[in-house]
C-alpha positions as CSV (number, residue, x, y, z in Angstrom):
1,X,4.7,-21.5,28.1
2,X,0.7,-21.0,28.4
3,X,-1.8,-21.1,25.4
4,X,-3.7,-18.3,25.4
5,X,-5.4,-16.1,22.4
6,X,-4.1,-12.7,21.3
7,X,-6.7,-11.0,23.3
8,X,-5.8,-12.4,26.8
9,X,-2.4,-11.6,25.9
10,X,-3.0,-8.2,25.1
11,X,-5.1,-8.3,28.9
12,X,-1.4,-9.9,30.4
13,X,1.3,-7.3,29.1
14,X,-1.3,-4.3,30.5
15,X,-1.5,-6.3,33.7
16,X,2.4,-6.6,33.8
17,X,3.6,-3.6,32.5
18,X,0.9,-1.6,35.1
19,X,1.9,-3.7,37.8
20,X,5.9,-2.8,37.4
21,X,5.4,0.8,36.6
22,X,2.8,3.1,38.6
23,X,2.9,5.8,35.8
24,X,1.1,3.4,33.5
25,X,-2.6,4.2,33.1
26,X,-4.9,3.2,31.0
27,X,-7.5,4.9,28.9
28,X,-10.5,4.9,26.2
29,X,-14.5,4.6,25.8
30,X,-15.8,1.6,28.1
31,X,-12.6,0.2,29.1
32,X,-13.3,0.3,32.7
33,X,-16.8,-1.7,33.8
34,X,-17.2,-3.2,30.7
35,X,-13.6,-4.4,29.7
36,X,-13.4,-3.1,26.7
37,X,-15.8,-3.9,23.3
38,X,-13.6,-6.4,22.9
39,X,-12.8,-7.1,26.4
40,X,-8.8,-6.7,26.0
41,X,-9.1,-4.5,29.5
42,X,-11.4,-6.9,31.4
43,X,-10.8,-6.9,35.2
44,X,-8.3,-4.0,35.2
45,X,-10.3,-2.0,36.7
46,X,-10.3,-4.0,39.9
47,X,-7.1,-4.5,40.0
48,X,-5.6,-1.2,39.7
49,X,-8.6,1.2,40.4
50,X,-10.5,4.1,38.7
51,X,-7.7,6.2,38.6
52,X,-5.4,4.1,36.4
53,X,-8.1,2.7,34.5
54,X,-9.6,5.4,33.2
55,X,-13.8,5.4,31.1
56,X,-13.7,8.3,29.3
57,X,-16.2,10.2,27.4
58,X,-16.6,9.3,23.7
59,X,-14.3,12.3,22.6
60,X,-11.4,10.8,20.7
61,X,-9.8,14.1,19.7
62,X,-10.2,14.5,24.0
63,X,-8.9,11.1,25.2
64,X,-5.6,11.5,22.9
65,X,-5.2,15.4,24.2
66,X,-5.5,14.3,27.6
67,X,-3.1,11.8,27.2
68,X,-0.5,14.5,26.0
69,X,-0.9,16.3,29.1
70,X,-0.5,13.4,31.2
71,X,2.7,12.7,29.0
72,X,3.9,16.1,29.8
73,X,3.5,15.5,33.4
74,X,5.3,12.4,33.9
75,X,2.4,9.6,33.2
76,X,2.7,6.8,30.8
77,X,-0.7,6.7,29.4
78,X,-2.0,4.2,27.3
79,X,-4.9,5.0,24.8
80,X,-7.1,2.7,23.3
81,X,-9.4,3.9,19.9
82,X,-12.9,1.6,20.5
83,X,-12.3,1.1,16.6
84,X,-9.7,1.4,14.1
85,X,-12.1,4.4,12.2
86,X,-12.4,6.3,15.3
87,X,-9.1,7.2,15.3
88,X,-9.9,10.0,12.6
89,X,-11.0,12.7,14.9
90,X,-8.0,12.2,17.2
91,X,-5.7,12.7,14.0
92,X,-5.1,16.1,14.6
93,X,-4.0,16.0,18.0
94,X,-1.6,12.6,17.5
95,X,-0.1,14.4,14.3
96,X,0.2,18.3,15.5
97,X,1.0,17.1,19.3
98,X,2.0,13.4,20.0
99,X,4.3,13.0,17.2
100,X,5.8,16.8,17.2
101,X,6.3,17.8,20.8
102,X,9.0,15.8,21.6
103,X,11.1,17.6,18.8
104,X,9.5,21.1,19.0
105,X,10.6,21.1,22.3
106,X,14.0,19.6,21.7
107,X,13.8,16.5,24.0
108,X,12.8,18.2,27.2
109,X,9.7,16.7,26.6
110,X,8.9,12.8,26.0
111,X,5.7,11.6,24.7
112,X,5.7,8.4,26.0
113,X,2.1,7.4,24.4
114,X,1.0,4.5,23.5
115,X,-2.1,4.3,21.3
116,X,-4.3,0.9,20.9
117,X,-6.2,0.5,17.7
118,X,-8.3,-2.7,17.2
119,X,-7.3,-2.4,13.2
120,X,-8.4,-4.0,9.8
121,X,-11.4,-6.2,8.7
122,X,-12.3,-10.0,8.1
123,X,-14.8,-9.7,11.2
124,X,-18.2,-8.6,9.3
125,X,-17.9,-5.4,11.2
126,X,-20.1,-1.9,10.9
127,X,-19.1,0.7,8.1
128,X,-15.9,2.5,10.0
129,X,-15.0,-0.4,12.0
130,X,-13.1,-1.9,9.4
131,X,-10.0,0.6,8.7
132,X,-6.6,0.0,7.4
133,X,-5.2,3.7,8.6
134,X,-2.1,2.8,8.9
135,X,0.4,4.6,6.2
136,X,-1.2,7.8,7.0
137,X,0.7,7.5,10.6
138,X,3.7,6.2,9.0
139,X,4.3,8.9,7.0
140,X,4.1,10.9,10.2
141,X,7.6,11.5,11.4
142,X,8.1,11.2,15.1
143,X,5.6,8.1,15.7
144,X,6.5,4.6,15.9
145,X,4.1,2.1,14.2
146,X,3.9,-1.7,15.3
147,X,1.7,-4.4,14.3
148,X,1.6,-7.7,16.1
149,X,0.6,-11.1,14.6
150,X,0.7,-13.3,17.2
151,X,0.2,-13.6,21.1
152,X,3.6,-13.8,22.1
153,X,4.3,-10.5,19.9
154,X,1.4,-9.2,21.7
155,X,2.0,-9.8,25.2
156,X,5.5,-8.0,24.2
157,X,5.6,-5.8,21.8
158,X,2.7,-4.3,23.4
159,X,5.1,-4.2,27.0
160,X,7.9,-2.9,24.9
161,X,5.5,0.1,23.5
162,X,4.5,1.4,26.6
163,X,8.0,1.1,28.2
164,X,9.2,3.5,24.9
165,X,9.6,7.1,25.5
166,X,8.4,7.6,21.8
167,X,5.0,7.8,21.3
168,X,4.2,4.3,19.3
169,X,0.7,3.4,17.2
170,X,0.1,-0.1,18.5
171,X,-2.2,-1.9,16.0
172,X,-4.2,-5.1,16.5
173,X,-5.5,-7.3,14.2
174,X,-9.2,-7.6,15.4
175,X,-9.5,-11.4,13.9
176,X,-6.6,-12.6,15.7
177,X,-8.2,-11.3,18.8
178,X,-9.4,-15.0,19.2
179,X,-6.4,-17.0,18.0
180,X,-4.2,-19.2,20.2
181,X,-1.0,-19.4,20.2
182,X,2.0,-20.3,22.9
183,X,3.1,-17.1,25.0
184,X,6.0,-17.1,27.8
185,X,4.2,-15.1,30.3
186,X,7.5,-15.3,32.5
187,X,9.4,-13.7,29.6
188,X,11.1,-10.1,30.5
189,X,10.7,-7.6,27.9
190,X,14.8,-7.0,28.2
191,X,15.5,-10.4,26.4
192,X,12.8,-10.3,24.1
193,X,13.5,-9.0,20.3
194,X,13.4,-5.2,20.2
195,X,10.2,-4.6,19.0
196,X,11.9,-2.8,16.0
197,X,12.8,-5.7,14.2
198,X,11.2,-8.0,11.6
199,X,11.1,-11.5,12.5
200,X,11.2,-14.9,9.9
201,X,8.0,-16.3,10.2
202,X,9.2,-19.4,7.9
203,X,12.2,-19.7,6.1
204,X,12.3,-20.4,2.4
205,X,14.6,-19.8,-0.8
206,X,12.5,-18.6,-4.4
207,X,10.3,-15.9,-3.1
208,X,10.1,-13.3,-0.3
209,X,6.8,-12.7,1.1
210,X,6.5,-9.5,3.2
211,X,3.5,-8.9,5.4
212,X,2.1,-8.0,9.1
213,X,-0.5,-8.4,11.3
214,X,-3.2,-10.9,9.9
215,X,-1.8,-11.1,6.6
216,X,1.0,-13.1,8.3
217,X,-1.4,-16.0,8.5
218,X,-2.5,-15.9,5.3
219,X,1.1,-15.3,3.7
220,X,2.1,-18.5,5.3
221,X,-1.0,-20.6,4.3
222,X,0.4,-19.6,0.8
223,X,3.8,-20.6,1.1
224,X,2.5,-23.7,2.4
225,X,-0.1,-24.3,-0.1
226,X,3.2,-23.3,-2.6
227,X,5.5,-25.9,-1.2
228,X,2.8,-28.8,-2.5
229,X,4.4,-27.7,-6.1
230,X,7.8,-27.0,-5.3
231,X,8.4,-23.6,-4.8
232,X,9.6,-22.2,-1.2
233,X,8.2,-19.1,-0.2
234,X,10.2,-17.1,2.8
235,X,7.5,-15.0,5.0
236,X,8.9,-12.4,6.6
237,X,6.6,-10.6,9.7
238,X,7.4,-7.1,9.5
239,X,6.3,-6.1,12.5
240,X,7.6,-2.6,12.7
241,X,5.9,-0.4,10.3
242,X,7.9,2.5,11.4
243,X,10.5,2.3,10.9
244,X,11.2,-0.8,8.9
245,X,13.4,-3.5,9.6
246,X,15.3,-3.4,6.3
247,X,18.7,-5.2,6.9
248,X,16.4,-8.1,7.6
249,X,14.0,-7.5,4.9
250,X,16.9,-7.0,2.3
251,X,18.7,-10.4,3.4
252,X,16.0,-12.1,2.2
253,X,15.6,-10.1,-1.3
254,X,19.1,-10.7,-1.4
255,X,19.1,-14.8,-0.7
256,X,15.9,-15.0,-3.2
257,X,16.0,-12.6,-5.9
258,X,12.2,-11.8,-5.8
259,X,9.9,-10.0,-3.7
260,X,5.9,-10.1,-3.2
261,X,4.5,-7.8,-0.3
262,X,0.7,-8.1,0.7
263,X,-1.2,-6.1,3.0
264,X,-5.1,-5.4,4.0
265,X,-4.7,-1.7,3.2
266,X,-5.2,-0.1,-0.3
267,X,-2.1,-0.1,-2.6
268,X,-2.1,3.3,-3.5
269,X,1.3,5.2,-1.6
270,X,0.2,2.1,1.1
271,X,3.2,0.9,3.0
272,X,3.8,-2.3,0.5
273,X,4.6,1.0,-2.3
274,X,7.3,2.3,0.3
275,X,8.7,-0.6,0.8
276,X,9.0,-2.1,-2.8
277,X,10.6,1.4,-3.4
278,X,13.1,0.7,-0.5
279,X,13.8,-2.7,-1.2
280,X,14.4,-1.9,-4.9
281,X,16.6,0.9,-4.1
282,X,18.9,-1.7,-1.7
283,X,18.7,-5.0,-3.8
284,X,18.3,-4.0,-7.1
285,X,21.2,-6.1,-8.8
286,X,19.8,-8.7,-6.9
287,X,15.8,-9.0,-8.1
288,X,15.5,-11.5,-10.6
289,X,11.5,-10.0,-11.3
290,X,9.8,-6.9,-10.7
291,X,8.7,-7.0,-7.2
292,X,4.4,-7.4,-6.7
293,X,2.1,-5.9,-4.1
294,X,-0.9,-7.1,-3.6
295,X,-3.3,-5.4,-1.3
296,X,-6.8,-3.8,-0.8
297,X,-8.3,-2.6,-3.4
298,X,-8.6,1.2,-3.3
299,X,-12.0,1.4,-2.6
300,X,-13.9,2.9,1.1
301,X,-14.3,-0.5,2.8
302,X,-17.0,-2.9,1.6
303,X,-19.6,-4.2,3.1
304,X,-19.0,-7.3,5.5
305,X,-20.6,-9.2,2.9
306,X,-18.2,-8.8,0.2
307,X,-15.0,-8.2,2.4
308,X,-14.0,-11.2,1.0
309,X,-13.2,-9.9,-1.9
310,X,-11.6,-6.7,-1.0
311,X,-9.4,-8.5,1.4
312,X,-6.0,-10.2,-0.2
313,X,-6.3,-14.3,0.2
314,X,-4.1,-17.1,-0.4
315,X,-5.0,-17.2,-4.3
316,X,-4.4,-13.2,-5.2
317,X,-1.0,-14.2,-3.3
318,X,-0.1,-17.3,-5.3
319,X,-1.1,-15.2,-8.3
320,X,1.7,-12.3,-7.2
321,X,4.3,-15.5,-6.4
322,X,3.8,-16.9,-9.8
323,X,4.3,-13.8,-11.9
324,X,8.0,-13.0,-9.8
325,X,8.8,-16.7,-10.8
326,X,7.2,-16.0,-14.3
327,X,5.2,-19.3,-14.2
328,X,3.4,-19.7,-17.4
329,X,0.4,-20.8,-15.6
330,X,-0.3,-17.4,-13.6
331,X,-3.3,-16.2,-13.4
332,X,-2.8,-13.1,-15.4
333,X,-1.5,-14.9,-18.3
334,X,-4.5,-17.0,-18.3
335,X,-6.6,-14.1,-18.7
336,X,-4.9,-12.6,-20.9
């Protein structure tokens, strides 16, 4: 096992998954020379050459098209958006092409894409570098949607994406580009959880927490700001966004009775709404409280000096936790 943050993992499962398959190449605005804004692709380029590691012009709608004829020729191309707001102008052509071809053209053709999107705020980043896009592609059928949390998830998940023949949305957190975190870089993709499934960041027995990406960290500085007065909180990474892991999601609903889901996005038809709806659907003789979301507000991203408030922290989640639990000392009753 090796320390390293999120972003040199991201760097290591390019590396190896490049190095074990020659189809892989890589693609996006300054990913070559410079590495990458966020230098996730730094010294790719001279290991595997221009013509894997691909600078392209800043043409979004272009860099995804080009990818689908790639696709269609064999290649395993792997995209990345610069920012998660830039992925707007390539929405037609992952929406029409990436995520329809394979079934318009029933199965002779594979879409094996695998789109990068530095995603979601907390950095004090530019207007449009702060996006949450991601229920728009999850209500898109024919896409999978991940979202790691951690480095081992990333080195991974991120192997386990391009090795898919579905096209998959690969979104990462930008403030965890910098966290550390134990990562097996020995660890073959094969034994490694499917990528589909939602994994128990911390076990607990009076409240289900459901989250991904950066929210995980927050969601379990709850439950263990929570624990100091008794209550156990069970965080659940979801991981997959598309689909969702529900036989793991609904063992917990079912073990606790209630049910809080958080995310960065806004809450309106946001992927917490789906899968409340889901969840309720499944467990409903089981949910002891009305299940709570809390999320963005549903607002156009702030500015990066009152992102703090937009984005859901440890107190708005302790709020949620103490109305499933109907603690007389929430804080809505108090201002009510």
């Amino acid at each position: 096992m090796t320390e390293i943050t999120m972003g040199k993992a991201l760097t290591a499962g390019l590396r190896s998954a490049m190095g074990r398959d020659d189809r892989v190449l890589i693609m996006g605005e300054d990913i070559g020379r410079l590495g990458g804004v966020f230098r996730i692709t730094d010294g790719l380029l001279d290991e595997f050459g221009p013509k894997r590691v691909i600078d392209t012009p800043l043409a979004e709608s272009g860099i995804v098209g080009t990818a689908v004829g790639l696709a269609v020729r064999g290649f395993r191309p792997v995209v990345e958006i610069q920012f998660d707001g830039f992925v707007y102008p390539a929405f037609d052509q992952i929406v029409c092409q990436v995520a329809k071809l394979h079934y318009r053209t029933r199965g002779r053709v594979k879409m094996p894409i695998t789109i990068r999107i530095p995603w979601a705020g907390g950095v004090g980043a530019a207007e449009h570098h702060s996006e949450s896009p991601e229920a728009y592609f999850v209500h898109t059928a024919g896409l999978r949607v991940v979202a790691v949390s951690n480095p081992q998830d990333a080195f991974t998940v991120l192997q386990q994406a391009i090795a898919s023949d579905d096209p998959v949305i690969f979104f990462e957190p930008k403030r965890l580009y910098h966290a550390k975190g134990e990562v097996d870089l020995d660890a073959d993709i094969a034994d490694a959880p499917p990528m589909g499934l939602a994994r128990v960041a911390r076990e607990g027995d009076d409240v289900t927490l459901v989250t991904y990406g950066a929210q995980v960290t927050t969601a379990l500085d709850a439950a263990a700001a929570a624990e100091d007065e008794g209550i156990s909180i069970e965080v659940i990474d979801a991981r997959s966004l598309s689909p969702v892991d529900y036989r793991t999601l609904a063992a917990s609903v079912r073990k606790t009775g209630r049910l809080v889901v958080t995310h960065e996005a806004g809450g309106e038809a946001g992927v917490a709404a789906e899968i409340i709806t889901s969840l309720t659907e499944q467990c409903f003789h089981y949910l002891e409280a009305a299940p709570q979301r809390v999320t963005g507000h549903d607002i156009p991203y702030p500015p990066a000096k009152l992102e703090k408030h937009h984005l859901p922290d440890l107190d708005r989640i302790l709020d949620a936790v103490d109305r499933v639990l109907d603690r007389p000392n929430s804080l809505s009753e108090v201002a009510l």
